[in-house]
C-alpha positions as CSV (number, residue, x, y, z in Angstrom):
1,X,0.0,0.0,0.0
2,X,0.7,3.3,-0.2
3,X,0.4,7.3,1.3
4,X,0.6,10.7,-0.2
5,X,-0.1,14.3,0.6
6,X,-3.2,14.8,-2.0
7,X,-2.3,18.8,-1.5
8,X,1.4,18.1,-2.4
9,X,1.7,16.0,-5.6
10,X,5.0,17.0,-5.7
11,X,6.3,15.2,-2.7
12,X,5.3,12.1,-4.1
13,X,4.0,8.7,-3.0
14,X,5.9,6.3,-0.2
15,X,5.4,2.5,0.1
16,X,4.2,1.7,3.6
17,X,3.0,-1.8,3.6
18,X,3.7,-4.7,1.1
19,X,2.2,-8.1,1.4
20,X,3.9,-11.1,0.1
21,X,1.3,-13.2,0.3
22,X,-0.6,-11.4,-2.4
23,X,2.2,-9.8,-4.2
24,X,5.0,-12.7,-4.4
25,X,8.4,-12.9,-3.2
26,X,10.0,-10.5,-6.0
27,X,8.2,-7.6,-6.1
28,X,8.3,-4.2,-8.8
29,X,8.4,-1.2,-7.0
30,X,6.1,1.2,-9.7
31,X,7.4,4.3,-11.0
32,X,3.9,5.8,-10.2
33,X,1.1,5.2,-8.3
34,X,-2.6,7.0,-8.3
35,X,-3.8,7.6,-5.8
36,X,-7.9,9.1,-6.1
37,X,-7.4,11.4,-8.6
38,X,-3.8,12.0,-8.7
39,X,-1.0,9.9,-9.9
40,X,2.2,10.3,-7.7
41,X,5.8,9.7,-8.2
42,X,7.3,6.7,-5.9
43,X,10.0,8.7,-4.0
44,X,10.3,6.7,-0.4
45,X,10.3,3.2,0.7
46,X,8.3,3.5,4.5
47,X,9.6,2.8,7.6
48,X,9.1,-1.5,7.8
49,X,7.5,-1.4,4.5
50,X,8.9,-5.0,3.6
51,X,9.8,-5.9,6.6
52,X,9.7,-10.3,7.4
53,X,8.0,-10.5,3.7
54,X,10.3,-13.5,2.8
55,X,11.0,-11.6,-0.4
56,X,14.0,-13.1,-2.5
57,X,14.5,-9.9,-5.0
58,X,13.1,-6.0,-5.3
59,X,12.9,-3.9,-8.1
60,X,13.2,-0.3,-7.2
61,X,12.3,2.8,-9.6
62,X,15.1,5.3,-9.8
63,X,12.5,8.1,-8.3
64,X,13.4,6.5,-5.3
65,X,15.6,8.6,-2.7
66,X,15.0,7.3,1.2
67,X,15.1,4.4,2.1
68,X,13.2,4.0,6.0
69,X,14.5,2.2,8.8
70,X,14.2,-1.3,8.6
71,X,12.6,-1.0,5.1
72,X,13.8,-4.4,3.8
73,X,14.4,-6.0,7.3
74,X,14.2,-10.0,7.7
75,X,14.2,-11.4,4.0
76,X,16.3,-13.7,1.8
77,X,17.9,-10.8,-0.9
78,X,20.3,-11.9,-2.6
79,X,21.5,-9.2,-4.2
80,X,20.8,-5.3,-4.7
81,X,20.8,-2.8,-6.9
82,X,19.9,0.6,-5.5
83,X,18.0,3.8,-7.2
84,X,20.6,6.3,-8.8
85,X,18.9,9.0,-6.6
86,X,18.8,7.7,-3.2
87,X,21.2,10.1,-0.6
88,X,20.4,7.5,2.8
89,X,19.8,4.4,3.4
90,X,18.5,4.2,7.1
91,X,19.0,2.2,10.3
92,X,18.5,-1.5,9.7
93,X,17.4,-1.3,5.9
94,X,18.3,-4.4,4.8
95,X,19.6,-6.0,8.0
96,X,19.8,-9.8,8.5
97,X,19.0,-10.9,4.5
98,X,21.4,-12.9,2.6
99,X,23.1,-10.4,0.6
100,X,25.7,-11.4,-1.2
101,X,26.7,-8.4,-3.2
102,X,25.0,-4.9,-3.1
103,X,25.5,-1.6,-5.8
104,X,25.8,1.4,-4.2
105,X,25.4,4.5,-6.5
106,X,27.8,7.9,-5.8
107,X,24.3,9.5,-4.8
108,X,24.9,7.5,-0.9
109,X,25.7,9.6,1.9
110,X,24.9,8.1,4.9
111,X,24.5,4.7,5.4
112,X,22.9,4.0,8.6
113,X,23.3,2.2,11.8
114,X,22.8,-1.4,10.9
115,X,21.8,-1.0,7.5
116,X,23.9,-3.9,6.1
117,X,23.8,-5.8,9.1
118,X,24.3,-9.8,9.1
119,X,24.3,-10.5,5.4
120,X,26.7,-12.2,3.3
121,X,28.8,-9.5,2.0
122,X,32.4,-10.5,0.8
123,X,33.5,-6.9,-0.5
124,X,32.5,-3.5,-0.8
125,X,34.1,-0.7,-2.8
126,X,31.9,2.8,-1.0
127,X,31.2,5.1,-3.7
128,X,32.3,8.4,-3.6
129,X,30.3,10.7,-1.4
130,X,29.7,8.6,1.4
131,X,30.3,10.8,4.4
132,X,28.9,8.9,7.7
133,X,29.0,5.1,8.5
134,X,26.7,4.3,11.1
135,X,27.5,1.8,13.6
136,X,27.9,-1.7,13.1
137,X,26.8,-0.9,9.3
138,X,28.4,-3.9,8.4
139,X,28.8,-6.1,10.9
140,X,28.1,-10.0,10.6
141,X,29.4,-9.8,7.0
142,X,32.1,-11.9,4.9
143,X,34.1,-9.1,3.9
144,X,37.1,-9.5,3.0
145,X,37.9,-6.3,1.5
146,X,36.7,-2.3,2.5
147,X,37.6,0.3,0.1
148,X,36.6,3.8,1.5
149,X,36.8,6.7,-1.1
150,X,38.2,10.2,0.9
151,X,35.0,12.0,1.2
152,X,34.5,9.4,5.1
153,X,34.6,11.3,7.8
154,X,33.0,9.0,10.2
155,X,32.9,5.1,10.8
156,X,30.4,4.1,13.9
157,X,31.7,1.8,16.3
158,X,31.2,-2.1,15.3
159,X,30.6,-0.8,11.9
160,X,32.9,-3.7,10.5
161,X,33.0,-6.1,13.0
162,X,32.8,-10.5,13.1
163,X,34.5,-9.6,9.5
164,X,37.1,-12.5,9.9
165,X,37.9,-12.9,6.9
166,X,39.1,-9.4,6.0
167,X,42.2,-8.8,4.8
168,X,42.3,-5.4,3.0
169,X,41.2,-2.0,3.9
170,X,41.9,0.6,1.8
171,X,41.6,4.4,2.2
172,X,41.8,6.3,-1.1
173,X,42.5,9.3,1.4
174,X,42.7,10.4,5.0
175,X,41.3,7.1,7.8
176,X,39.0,8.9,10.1
């Protein structure tokens, strides 16, 4: 399902409920949505939206640019491909799925606490831009190599941790 502001069209629509059970396991997120009389741009996945849907694979629009906490939370991805627009991804997005690889456009600033949490990561090359880390970001992962572009200026505590199988970091400029 979905919410909008019918007296700001311009804001757009956000996804705030999804239901596997009638939708299936790999859902489309639409580029639009109408919504009474209006038809909305999809800008925002909801706080929980997906959340313990047992989804395998999502297809997001590239009018997407937040991503709410714990968004994706509790499914079997496998792998990701996020919108060319989106600036955050919040607090336990896609915490505890089975991702094994994940693209991250230059768009990303802030990748919150948890966000990657307990997945199956086995590198990650951060795109430039990315300012903040958030803690334990990555933890629970197979990484084996980190590359951080200069523009970090923050890694949260844990953010990397139970990695032990990491043998590379890299920091194309200044460690934090």
């Amino acid at each position: 399902t979905f919410t909008a502001d019918d007296t700001n069209v311009s804001a757009g629509a956000t996804v705030v409920s999804y239901d596997s059970g009638v939708g299936g396991l790999t859902p489309t997120v639409p580029a639009t949505v109408t919504i009474g009389a209006n038809t909305y741009a999809v800008t925002a996945i909801g706080d929980n939206a997906f959340k313990n849907e047992s989804i395998t694979s999502v297809t997001l629009n590239d009018a997407i640019i937040t991503i709410g906490v714990s968004a994706f939370q509790n499914n079997s991805l496998t792998a990701l491909t996020l919108p060319a627009n989106i600036a955050a991804i919040s607090d336990q997005a896609f915490n505890n799925n089975s991702l094994a690889s994940v693209d991250l456009p230059d768009t990303v600033i802030t990748i919150g606490e948890r966000a990657f949490q307990n997945n199956n990561l086995v590198s990650l090359t951060l795109p430039n831009g990315v300012t903040t880390i958030g803690d334990r970001a990555f933890f629970g992962n197979q990484l084996s190599i980190v590359v951080f572009p200069a523009t970090v200026t923050s890694i949260g505590v844990r953010a990397f941790k139970e990695a032990a199988a990491m043998t590379d970091v890299v920091f194309l400029g200044a460690a934090p």
